[in-house]
VOSE-955171 format. One line per 8 residues: number of its first residue (from 1); their letters; for each residue x, y, z of C-alpha. Coordinates in steps of 0.02 Angstrom, whole numbers, plus 50000, padded with zeros to 5 digits. Example, Ala and Ser with C-alpha at 12.3 -4.5 7.8 and 13.67 -1.06 7.14 Angstrom:
1> as> 50615 49775 50390 ~ 50684 49947 50357
! end
This chain:
1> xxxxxxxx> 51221 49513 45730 ~ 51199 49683 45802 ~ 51013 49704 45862 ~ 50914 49892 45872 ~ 50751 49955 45858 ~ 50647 50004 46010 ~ 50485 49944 46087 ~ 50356 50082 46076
9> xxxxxxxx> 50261 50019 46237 ~ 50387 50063 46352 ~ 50537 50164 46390 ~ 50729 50079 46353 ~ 50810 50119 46541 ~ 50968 50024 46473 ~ 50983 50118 46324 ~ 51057 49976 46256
17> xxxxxxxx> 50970 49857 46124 ~ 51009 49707 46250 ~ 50849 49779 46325 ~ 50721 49760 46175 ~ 50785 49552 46184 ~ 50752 49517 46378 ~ 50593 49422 46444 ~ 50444 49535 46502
25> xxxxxxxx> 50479 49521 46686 ~ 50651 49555 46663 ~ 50618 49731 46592 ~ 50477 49775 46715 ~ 50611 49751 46858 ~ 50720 49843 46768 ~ 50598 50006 46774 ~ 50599 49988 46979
33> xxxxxxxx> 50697 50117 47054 ~ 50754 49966 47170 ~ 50811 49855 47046 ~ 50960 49737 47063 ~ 50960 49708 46867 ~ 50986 49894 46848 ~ 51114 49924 46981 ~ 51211 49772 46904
41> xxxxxxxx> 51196 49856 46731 ~ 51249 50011 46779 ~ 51390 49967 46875 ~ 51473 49829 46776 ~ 51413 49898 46582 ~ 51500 50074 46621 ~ 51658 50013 46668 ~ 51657 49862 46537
49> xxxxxxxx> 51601 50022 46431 ~ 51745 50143 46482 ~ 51885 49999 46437 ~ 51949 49948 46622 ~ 51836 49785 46672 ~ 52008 49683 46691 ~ 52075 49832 46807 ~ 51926 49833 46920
57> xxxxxxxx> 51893 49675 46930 ~ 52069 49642 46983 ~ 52091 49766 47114 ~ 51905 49704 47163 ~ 51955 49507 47198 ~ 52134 49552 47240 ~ 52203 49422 47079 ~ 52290 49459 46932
65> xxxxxxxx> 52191 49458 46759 ~ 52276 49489 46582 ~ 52218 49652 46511 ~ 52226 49623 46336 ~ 52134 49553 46237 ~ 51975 49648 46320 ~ 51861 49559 46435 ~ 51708 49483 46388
73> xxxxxxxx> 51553 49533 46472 ~ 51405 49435 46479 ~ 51213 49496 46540 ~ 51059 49392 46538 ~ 51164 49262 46459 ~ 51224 49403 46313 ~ 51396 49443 46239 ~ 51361 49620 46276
81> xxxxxxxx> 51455 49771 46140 ~ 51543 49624 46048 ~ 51557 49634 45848 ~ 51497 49456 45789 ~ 51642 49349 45734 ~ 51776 49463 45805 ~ 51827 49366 45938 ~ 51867 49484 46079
89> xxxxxxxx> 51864 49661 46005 ~ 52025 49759 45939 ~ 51928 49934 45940 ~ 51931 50066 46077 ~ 51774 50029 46193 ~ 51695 50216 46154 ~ 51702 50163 45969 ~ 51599 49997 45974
97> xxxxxxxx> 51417 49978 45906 ~ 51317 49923 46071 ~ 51295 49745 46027 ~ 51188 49599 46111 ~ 51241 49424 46054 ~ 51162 49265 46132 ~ 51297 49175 46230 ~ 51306 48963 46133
105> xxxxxxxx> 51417 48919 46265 ~ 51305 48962 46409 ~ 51162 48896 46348 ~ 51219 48740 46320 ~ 51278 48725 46482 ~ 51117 48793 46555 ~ 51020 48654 46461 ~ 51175 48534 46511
113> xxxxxxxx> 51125 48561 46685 ~ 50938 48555 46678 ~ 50933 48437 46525 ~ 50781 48482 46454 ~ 50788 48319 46337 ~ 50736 48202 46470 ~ 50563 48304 46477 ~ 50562 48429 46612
121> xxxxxxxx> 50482 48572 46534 ~ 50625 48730 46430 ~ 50540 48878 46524 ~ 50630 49024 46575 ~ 50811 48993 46621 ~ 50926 49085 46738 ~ 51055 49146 46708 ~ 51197 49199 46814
129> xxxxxxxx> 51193 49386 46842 ~ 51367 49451 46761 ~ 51501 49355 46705 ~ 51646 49419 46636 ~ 51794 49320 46552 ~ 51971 49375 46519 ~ 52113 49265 46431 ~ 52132 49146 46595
137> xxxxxxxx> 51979 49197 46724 ~ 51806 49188 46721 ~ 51728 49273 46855 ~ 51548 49255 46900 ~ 51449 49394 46995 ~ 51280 49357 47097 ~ 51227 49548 47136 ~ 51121 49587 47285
145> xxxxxxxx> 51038 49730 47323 ~ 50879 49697 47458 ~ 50896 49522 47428 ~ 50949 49373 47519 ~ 51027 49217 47421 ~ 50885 49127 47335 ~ 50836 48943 47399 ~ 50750 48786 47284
153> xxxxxxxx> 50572 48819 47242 ~ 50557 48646 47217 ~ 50589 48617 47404 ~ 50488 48776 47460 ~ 50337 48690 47365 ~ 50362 48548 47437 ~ 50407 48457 47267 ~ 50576 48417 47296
161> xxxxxxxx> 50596 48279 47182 ~ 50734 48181 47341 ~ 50618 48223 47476 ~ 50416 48261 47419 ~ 50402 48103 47334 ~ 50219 48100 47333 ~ 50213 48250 47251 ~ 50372 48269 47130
169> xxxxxxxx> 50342 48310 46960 ~ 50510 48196 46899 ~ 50600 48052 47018 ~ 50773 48138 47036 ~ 50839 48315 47072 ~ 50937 48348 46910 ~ 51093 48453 47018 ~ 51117 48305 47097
177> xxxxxxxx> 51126 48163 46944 ~ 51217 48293 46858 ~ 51375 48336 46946 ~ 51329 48412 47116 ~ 51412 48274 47210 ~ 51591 48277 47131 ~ 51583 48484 47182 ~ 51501 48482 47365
185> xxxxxxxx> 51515 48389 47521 ~ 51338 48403 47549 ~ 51229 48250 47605 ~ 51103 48215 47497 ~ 50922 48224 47558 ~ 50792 48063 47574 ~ 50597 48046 47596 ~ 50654 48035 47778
193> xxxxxxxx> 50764 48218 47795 ~ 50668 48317 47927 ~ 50811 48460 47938 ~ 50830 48593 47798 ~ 50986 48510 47669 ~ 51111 48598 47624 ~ 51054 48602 47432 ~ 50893 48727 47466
201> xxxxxxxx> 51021 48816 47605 ~ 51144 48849 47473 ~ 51030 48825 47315 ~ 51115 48998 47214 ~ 51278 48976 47275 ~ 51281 48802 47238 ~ 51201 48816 47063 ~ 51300 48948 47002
209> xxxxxxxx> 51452 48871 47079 ~ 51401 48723 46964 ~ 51374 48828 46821 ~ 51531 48928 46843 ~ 51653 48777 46854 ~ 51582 48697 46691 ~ 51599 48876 46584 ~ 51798 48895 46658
217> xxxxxxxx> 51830 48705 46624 ~ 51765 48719 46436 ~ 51864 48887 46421 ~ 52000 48827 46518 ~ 51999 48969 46633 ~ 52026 48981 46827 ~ 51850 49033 46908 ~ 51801 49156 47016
225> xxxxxxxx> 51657 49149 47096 ~ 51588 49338 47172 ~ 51423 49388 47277 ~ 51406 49590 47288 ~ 51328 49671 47415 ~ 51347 49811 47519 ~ 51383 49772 47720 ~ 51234 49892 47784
233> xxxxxxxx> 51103 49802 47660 ~ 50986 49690 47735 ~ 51045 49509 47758 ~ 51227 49533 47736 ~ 51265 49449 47893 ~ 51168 49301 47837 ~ 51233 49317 47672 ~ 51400 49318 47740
241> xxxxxxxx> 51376 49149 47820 ~ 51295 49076 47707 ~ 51456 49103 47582 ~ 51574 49045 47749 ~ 51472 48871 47770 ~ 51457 48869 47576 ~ 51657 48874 47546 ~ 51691 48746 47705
249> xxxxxxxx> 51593 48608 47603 ~ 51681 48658 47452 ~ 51839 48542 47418 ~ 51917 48653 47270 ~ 52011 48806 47273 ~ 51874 48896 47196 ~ 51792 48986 47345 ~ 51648 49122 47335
257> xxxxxxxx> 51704 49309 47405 ~ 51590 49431 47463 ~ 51616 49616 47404 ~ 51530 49787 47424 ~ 51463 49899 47257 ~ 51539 50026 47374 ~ 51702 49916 47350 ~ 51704 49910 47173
265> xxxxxxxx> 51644 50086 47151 ~ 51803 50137 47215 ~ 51909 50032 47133 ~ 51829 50081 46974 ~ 51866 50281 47029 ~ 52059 50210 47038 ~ 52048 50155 46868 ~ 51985 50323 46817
273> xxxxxxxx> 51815 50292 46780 ~ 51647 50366 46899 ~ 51518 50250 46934 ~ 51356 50223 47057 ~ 51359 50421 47062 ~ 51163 50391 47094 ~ 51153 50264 47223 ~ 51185 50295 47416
281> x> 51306 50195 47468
! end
């Protein structure tokens, strides 16, 4: 269904009705003048908006992706300016209603993953930043702005269910009963691992990775996985090995690239469409 209305407490930065369904903290980063959820929306929304997403994206990554039918995007685990039912949509992109429609498919592979059944607690998920899907690609975006990759809570608070055992809340890391170990050549941690493992080194990369490859195989799509960053941001040399150790312990094709907004900025000028005008970079 198409959703509206506006919440009278606070200003709609999106001006999008996406906004009105997010989780508080979501839309109180959003009003920070230094937000990476804003600089993802206003990057990837107004060229998904403006009708060239397959263009940029495939000037961006360097691959081929069909043009028609029209990319999907997907934000905070929405369908985002999709008519319900449509399938992907037939009108011209300026003529759309803006639309937010929860995403089945990635919830159920969100709760697939963390299988909430076996009673770990269904708090707030995350989801991956920006996905967008065309006929035979799914790429996934992880945007960066001030940010480094994110590591396991669960091993910063020493509750890492393979390692903390005196203080685990459940007896088994669910990343690794469910999957991590057919994707990763990562040894997995014991009470006795004194040296950081790889699975709190890599923790986003490797969960979205995991996340990534089960949305392509249900859809049958290659997968592309995508951080973005700009090279004079803070920790994009440590990003930048962190994706280069990442891909070495990675058996399939799939591998993670690193791009600048700078990058697709441009590439989204090629494809006639201005974007970023606001943002140094």
């Amino acid at each position: 269904m198409e959703v509206g209305g506006s919440n009278r407490n606070c200003v709609n930065p999106l001006n999008h009705p996406v906004f009105e369904l997010l989780p508080k903290r979501t839309r109180k980063k959003l009003a920070s003048p230094l937000s990476e959820d804003k600089l993802s929306w206003d990057c990837f929304y107004e060229i998904h908006r403006a009708g060239v997403m397959a263009q940029a994206v495939a000037r961006t990554l360097d691959v081929e992706i069909d043009h028609e039918p029209m990319p999907k995007l997907i934000m905070w685990g929405y369908v985002i300016d999709e008519e319900p039912g449509a399938g992907f949509p037939q009108a011209s992109p300026e003529m759309r209603p803006k639309t937010a429609i929860e995403w089945a498919l990635l919830s159920s592979i969100l709760k697939e993953v963390e299988n909430y059944n076996d009673g770990k607690y269904e708090g707030q998920k995350t989801e991956p930043d920006v996905i967008v899907i065309g006929k035979r690609a799914l790429t996934l975006f992880e945007c960066k702005r001030l940010h480094g990759l994110g590591r396991c809570s669960r091993f910063s608070d020493q509750r890492c269910p393979e390692v903390h055992t005196k203080r685990r809340k459940r007896d088994y890391c669910q990343y690794w009963e469910r999957g991590l170990p057919k994707l990763v050549n990562f040894i997995r941690p014991t009470p006795a691992t004194t040296a950081e493992p790889d699975c709190n080194q890599f923790y986003q990369l490797m969960r979205n990775y995991m996340i990534g490859t089960r949305l392509a195989a249900r859809l049958g799509c290659a997968f592309h996985p995508v951080v973005v960053k700009n090279s004079d941001s803070p920790y994009f040399a440590e990003t930048e090995r962190e994706i280069r150790s990442f891909n070495e312990k990675v058996p399939a094709a799939a591998k993670y690239k690193l791009v600048s907004w700078a990058t697709i900025k441009e590439n989204a000028r090629e494809c006639g469409v201005e974007i970023l005008s606001s943002y140094p970079m």
